[in-house]
Biotite code that builds the C-alpha atoms (Angstrom):
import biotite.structure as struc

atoms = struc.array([
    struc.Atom([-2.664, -16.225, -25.021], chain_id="A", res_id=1, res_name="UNK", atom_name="CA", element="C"),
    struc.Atom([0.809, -14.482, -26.016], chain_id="A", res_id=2, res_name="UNK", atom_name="CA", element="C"),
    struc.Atom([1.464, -11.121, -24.495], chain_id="A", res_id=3, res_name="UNK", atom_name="CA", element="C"),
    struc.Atom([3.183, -8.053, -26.132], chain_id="A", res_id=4, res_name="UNK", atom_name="CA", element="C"),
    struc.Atom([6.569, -7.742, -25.509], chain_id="A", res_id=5, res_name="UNK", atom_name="CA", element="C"),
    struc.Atom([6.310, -4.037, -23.519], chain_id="A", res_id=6, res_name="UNK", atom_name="CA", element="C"),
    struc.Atom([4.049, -6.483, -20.910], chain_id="A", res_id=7, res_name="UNK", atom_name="CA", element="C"),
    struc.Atom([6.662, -8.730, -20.792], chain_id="A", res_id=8, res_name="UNK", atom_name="CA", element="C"),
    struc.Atom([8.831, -5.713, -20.147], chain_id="A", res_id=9, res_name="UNK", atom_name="CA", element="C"),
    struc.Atom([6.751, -5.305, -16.854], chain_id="A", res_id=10, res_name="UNK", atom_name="CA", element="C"),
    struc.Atom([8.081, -8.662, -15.372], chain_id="A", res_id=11, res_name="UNK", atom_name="CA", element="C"),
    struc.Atom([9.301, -8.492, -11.498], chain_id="A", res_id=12, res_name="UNK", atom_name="CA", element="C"),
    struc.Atom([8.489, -7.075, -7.715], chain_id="A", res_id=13, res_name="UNK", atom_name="CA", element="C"),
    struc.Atom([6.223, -4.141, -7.107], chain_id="A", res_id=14, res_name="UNK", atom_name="CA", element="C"),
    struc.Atom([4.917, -2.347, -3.979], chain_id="A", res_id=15, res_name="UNK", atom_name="CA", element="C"),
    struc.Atom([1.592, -0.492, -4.123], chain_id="A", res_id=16, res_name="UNK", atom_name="CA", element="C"),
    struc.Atom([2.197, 3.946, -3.711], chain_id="A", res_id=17, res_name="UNK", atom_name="CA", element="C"),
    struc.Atom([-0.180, 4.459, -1.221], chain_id="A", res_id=18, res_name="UNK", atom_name="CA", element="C"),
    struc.Atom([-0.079, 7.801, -2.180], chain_id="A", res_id=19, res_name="UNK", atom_name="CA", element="C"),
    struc.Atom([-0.837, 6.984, -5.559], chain_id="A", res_id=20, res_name="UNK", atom_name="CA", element="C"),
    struc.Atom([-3.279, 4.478, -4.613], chain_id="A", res_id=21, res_name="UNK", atom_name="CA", element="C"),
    struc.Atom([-7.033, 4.399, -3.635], chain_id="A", res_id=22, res_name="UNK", atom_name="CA", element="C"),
    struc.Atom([-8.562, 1.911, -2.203], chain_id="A", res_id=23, res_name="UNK", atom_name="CA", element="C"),
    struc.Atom([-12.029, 2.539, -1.929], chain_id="A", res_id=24, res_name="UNK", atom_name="CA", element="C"),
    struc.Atom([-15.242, 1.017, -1.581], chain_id="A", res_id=25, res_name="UNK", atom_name="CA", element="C"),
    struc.Atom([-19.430, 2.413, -2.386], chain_id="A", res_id=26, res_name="UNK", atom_name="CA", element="C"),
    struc.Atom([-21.965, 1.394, 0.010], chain_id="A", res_id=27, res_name="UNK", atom_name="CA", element="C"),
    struc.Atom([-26.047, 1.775, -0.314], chain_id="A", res_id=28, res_name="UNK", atom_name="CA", element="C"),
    struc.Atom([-27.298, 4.384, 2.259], chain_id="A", res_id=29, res_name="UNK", atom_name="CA", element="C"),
    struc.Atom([-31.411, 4.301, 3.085], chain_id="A", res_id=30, res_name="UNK", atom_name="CA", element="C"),
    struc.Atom([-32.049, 2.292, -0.030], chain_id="A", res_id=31, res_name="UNK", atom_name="CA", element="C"),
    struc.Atom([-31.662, 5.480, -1.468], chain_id="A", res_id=32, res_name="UNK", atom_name="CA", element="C"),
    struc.Atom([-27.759, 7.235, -2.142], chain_id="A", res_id=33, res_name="UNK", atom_name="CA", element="C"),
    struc.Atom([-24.412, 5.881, -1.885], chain_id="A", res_id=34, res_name="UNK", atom_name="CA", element="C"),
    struc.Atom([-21.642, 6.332, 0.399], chain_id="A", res_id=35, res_name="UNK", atom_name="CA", element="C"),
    struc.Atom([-18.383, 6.313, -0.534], chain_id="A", res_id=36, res_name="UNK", atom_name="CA", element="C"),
    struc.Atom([-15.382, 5.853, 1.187], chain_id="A", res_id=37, res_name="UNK", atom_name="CA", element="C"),
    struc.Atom([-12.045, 4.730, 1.113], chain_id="A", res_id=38, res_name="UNK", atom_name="CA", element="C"),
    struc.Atom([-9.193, 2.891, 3.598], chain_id="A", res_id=39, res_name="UNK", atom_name="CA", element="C"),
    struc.Atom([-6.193, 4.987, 3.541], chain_id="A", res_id=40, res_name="UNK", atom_name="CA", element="C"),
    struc.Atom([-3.458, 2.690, 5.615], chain_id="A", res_id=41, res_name="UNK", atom_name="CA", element="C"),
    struc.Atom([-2.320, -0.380, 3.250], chain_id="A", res_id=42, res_name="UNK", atom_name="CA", element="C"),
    struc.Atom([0.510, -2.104, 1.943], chain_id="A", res_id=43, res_name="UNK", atom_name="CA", element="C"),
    struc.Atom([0.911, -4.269, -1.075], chain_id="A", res_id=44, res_name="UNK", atom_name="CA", element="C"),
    struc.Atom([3.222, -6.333, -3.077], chain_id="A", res_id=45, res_name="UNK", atom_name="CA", element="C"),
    struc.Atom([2.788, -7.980, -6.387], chain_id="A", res_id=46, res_name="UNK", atom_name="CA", element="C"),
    struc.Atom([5.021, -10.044, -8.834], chain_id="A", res_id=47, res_name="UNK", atom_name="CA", element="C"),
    struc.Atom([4.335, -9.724, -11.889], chain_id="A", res_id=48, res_name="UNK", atom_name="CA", element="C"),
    struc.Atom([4.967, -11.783, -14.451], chain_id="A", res_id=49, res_name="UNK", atom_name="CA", element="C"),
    struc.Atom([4.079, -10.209, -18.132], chain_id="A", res_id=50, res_name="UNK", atom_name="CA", element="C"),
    struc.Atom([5.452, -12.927, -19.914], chain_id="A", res_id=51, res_name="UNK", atom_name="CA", element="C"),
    struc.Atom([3.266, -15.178, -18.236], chain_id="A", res_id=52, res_name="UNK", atom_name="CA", element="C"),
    struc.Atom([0.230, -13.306, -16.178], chain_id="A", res_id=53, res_name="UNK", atom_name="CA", element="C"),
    struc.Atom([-0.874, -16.578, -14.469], chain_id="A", res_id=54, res_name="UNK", atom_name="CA", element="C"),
    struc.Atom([2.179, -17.080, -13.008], chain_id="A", res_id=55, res_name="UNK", atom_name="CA", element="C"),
    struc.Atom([1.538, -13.082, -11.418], chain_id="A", res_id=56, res_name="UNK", atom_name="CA", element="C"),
    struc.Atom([0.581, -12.921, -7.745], chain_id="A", res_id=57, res_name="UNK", atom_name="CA", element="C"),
    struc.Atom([-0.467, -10.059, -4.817], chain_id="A", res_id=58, res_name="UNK", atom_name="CA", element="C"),
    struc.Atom([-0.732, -9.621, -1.570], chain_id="A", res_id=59, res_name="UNK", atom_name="CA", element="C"),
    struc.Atom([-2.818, -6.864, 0.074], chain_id="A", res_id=60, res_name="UNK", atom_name="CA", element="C"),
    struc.Atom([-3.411, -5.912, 3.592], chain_id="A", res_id=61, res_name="UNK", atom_name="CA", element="C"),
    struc.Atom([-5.341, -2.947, 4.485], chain_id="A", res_id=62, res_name="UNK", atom_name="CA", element="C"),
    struc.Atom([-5.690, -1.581, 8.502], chain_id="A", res_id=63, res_name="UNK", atom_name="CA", element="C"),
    struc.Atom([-9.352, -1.583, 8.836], chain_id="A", res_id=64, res_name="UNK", atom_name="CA", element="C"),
    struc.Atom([-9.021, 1.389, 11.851], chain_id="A", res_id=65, res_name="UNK", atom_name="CA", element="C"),
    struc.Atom([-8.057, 3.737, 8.303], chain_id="A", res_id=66, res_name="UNK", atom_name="CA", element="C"),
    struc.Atom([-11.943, 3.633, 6.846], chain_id="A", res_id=67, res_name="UNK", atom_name="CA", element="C"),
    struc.Atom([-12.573, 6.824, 6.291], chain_id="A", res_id=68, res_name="UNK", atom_name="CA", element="C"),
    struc.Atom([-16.250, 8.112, 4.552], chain_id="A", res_id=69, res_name="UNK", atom_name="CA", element="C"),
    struc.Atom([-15.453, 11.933, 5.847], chain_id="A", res_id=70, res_name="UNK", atom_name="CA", element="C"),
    struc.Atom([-17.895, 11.668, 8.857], chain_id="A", res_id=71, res_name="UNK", atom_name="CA", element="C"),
    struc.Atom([-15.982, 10.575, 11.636], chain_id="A", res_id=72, res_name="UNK", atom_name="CA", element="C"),
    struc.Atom([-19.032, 9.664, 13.813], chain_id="A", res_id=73, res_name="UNK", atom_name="CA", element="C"),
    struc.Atom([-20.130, 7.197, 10.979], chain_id="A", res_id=74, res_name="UNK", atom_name="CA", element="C"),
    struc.Atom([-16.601, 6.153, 10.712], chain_id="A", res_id=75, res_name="UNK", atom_name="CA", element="C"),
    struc.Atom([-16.375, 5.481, 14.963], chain_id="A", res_id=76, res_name="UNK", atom_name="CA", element="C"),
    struc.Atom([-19.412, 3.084, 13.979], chain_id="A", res_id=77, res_name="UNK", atom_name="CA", element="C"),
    struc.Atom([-17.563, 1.156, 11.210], chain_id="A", res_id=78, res_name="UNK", atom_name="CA", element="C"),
    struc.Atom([-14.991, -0.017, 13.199], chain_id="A", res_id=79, res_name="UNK", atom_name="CA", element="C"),
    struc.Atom([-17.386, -1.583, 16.272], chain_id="A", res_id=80, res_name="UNK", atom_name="CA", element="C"),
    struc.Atom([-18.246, -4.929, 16.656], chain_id="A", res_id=81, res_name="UNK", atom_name="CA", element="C"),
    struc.Atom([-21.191, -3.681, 14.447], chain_id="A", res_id=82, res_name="UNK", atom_name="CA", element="C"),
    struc.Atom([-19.070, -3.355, 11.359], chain_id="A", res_id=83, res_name="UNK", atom_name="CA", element="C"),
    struc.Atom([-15.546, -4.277, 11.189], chain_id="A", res_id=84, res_name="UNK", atom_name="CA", element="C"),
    struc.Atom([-14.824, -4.905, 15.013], chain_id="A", res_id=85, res_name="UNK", atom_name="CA", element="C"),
    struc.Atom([-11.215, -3.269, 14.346], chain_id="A", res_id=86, res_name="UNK", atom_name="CA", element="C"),
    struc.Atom([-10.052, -4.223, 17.996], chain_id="A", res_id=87, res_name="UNK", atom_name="CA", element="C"),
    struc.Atom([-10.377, -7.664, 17.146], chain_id="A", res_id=88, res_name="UNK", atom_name="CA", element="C"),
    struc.Atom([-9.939, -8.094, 13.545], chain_id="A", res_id=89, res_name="UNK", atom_name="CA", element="C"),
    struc.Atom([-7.149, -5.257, 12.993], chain_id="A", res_id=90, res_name="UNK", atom_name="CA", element="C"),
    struc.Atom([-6.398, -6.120, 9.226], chain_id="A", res_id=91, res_name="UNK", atom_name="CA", element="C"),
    struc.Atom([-8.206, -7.133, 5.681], chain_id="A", res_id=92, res_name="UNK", atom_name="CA", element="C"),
    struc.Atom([-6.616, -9.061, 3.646], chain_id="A", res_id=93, res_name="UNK", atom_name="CA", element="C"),
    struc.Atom([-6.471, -10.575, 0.150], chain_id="A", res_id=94, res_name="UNK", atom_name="CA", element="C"),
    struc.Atom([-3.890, -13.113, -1.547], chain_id="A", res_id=95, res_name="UNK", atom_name="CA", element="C"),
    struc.Atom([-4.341, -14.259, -4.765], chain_id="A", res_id=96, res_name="UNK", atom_name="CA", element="C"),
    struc.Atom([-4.884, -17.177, -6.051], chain_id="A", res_id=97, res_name="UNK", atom_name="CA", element="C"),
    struc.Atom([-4.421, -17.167, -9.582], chain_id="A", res_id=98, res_name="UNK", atom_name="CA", element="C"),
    struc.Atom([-4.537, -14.709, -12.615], chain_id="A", res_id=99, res_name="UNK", atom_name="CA", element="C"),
    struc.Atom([-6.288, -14.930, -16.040], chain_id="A", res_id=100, res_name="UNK", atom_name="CA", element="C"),
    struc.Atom([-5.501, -12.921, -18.787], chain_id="A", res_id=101, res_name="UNK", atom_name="CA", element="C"),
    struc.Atom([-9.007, -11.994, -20.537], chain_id="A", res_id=102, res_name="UNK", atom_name="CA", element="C"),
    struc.Atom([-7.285, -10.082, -22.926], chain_id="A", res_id=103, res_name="UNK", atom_name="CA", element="C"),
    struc.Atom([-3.711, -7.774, -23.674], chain_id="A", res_id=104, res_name="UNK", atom_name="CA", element="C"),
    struc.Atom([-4.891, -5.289, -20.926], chain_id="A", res_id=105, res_name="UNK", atom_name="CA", element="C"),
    struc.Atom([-7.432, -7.168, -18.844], chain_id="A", res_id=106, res_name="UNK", atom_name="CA", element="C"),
    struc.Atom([-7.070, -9.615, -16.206], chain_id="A", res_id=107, res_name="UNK", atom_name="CA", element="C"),
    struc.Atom([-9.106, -11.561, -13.835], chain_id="A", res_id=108, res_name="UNK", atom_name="CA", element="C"),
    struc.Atom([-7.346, -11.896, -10.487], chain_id="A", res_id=109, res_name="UNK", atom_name="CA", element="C"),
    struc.Atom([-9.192, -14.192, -8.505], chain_id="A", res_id=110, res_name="UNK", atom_name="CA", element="C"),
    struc.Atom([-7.822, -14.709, -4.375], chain_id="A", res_id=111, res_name="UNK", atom_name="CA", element="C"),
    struc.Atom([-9.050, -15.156, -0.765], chain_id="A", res_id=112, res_name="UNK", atom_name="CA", element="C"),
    struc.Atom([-10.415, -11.895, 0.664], chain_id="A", res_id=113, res_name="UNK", atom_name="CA", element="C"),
    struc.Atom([-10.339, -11.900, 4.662], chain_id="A", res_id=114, res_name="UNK", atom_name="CA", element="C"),
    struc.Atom([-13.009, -9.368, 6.604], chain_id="A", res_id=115, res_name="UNK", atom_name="CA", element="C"),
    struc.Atom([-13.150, -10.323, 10.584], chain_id="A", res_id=116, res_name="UNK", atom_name="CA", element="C"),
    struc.Atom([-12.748, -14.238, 10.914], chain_id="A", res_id=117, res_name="UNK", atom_name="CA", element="C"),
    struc.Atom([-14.072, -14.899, 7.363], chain_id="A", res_id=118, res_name="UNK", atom_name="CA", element="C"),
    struc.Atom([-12.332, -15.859, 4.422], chain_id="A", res_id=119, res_name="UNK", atom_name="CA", element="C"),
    struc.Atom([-14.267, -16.241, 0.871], chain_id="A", res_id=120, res_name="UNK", atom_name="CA", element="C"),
    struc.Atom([-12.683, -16.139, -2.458], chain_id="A", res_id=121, res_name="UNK", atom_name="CA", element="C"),
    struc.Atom([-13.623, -13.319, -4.591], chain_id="A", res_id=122, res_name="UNK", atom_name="CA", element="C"),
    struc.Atom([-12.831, -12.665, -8.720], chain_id="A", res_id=123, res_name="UNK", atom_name="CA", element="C"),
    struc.Atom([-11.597, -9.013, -9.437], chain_id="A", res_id=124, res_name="UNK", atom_name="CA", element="C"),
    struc.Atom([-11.571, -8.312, -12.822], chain_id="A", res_id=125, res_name="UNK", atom_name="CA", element="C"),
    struc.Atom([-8.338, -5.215, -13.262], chain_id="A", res_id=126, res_name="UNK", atom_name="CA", element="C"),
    struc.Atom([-7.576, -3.181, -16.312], chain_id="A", res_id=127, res_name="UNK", atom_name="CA", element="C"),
    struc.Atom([-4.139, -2.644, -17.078], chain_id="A", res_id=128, res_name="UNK", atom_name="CA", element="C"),
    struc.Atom([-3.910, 1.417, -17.492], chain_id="A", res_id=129, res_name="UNK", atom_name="CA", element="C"),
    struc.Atom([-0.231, 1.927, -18.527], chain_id="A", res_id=130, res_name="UNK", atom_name="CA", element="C"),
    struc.Atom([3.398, 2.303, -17.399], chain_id="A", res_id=131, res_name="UNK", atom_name="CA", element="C"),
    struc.Atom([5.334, 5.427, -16.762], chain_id="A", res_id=132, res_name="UNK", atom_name="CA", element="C"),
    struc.Atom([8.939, 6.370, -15.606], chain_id="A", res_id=133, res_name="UNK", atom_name="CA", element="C"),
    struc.Atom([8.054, 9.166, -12.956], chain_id="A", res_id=134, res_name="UNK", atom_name="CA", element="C"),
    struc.Atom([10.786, 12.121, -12.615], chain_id="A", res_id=135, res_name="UNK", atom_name="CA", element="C"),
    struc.Atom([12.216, 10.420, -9.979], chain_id="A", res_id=136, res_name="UNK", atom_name="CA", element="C"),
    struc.Atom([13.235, 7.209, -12.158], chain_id="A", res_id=137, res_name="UNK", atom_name="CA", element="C"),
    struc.Atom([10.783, 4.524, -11.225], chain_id="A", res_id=138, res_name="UNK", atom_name="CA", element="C"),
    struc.Atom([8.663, 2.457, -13.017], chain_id="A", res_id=139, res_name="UNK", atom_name="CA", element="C"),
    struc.Atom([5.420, 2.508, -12.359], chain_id="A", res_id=140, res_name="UNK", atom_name="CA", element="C"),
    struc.Atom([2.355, 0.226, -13.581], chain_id="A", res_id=141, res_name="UNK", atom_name="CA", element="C"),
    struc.Atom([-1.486, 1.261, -13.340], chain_id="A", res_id=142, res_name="UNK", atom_name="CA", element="C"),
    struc.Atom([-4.241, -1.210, -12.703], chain_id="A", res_id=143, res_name="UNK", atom_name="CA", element="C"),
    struc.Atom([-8.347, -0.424, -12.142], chain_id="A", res_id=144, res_name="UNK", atom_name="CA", element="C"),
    struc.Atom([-10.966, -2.892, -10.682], chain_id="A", res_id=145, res_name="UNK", atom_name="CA", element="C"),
    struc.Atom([-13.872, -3.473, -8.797], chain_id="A", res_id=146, res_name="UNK", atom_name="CA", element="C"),
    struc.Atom([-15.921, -6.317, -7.438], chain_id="A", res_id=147, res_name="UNK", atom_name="CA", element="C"),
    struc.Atom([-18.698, -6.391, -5.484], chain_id="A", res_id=148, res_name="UNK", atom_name="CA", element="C"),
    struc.Atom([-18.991, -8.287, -2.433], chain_id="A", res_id=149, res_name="UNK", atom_name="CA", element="C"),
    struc.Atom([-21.859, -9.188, -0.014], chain_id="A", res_id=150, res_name="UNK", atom_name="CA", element="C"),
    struc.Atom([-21.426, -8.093, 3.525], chain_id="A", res_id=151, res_name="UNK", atom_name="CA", element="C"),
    struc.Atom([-23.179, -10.298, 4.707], chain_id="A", res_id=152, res_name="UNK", atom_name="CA", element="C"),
    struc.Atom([-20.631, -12.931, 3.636], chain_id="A", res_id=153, res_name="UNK", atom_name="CA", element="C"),
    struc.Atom([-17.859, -11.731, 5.745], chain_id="A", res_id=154, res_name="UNK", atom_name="CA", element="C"),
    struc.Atom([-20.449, -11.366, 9.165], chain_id="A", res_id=155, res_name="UNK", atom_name="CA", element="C"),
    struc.Atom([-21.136, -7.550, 8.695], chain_id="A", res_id=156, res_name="UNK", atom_name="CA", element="C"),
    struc.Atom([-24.524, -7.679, 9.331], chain_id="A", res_id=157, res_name="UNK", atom_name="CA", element="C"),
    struc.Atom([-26.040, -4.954, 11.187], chain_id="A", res_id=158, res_name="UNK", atom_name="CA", element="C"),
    struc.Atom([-28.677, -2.623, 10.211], chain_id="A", res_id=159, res_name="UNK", atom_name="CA", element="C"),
    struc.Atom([-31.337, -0.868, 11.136], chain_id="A", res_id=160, res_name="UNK", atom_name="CA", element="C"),
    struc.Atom([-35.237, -0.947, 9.678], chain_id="A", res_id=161, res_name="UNK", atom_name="CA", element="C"),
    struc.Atom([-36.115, 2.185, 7.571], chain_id="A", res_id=162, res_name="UNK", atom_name="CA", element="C"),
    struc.Atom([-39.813, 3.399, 8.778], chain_id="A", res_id=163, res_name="UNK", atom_name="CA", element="C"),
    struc.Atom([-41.145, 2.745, 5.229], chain_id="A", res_id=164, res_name="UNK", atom_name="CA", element="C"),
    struc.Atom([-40.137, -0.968, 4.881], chain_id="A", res_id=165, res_name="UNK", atom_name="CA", element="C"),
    struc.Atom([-35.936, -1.212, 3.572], chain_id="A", res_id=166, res_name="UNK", atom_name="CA", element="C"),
    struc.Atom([-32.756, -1.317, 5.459], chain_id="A", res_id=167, res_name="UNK", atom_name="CA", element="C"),
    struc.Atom([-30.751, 1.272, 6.411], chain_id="A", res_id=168, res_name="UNK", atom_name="CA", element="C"),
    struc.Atom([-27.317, -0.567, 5.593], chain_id="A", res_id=169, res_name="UNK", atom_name="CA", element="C"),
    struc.Atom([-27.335, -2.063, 1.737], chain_id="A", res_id=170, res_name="UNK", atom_name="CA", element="C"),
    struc.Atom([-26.258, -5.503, 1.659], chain_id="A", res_id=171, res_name="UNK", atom_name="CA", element="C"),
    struc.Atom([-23.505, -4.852, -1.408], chain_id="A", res_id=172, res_name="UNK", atom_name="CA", element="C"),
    struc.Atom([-20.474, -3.256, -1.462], chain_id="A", res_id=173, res_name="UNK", atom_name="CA", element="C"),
    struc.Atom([-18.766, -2.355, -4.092], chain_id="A", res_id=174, res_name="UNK", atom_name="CA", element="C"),
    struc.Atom([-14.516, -2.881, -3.670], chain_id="A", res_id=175, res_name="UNK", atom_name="CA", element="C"),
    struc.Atom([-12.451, -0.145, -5.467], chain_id="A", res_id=176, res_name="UNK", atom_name="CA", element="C"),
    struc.Atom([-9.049, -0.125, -6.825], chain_id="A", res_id=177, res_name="UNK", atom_name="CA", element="C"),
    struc.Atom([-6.687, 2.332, -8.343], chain_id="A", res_id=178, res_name="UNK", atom_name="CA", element="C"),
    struc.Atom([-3.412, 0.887, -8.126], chain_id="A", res_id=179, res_name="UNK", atom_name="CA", element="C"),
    struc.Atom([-0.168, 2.471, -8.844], chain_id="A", res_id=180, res_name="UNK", atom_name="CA", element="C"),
    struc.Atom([2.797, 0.276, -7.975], chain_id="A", res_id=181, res_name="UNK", atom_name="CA", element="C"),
    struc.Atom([6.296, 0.863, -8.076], chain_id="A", res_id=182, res_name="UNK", atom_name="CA", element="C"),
    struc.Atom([9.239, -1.923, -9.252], chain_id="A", res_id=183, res_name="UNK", atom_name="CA", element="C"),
    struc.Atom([11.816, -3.228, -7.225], chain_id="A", res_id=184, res_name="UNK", atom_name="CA", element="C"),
    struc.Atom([14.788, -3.269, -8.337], chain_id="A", res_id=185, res_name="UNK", atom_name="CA", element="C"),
])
């Protein structure tokens, strides 16, 4: 696949803007609402490589003690031994693995997501958004995705029984990314 030459344009060292960035995830609540929520304490770095997108990599770790759904006792409960056991397991990660252009402005970037002691590869197919030189003179690149993972998986498995037969804990989660990333010169 041959990329456009403002792609190839995009070619080199980027940092996530973590205040330009969400990461965020959607959880099922009672088998009945979502929660949403969002980690706010990350860092990131990509290369990327727009004249050849497989050759593109990332590196993301996110400080599981920053969940925040915007109720601080639920939050408290996240990071126990019950959820994320942030004393012990302090950081998520994710390094990829390999990129796959899918088209001029979607990729699939496939890596090794780490929650606790458990590492599983996951797929996370991204939409490139754009590029933009801010008022302060740096290039920026936007990217969207979302996967959905099974807690489960990654040894998050408490819950509680809901009085009319479900779970009070959904077994999916749904990953969230809105990237903006600044280059380096």
């Amino acid at each position: 696949m041959t990329t456009s030459p403002a792609l190839a344009e995009l070619t080199g060292d980027y940092v996530l803007d973590p205040a330009h960035t969400r990461i965020g995830f959607i959880a099922r609540h009672a088998m009945v609402t979502k929660v949403r929520g969002a980690f706010h304490q990350f860092e990131g770095t990509a290369h990327l490589d727009g004249a050849d997108p497989a050759r593109s990599t990332a590196q993301l770790v996110i400080k599981a003690e920053s969940i925040d759904t915007g109720v601080e006792q639920r939050d408290q409960h996240l990071r126990t031994n019950d959820f994320l056991d942030v004393p012990s397991f302090p950081d998520i990660t994710f390094r990829t693995t390999s990129v796959e252009p899918r088209s001029d402005t979607e990729y699939r970037v496939t890596g090794d997501l780490t929650i606790k002691d458990t590492t599983r590869p996951i797929s996370i197919d991204f939409e490139y958004t754009g590029t933009a030189v801010d008022p302060f003179g740096n290039r920026r690149v936007g990217l969207e995705g979302s996967v959905s993972i099974s807690r489960k998986e990654y040894g998050v498995t408490w819950n509680a029984a809901l009085e009319g037969g479900g779970v009070l804990v959904g077994d999916k989660i749904v990953l969230e990314f809105d990237i903006s990333a600044i280059k380096q010169d």
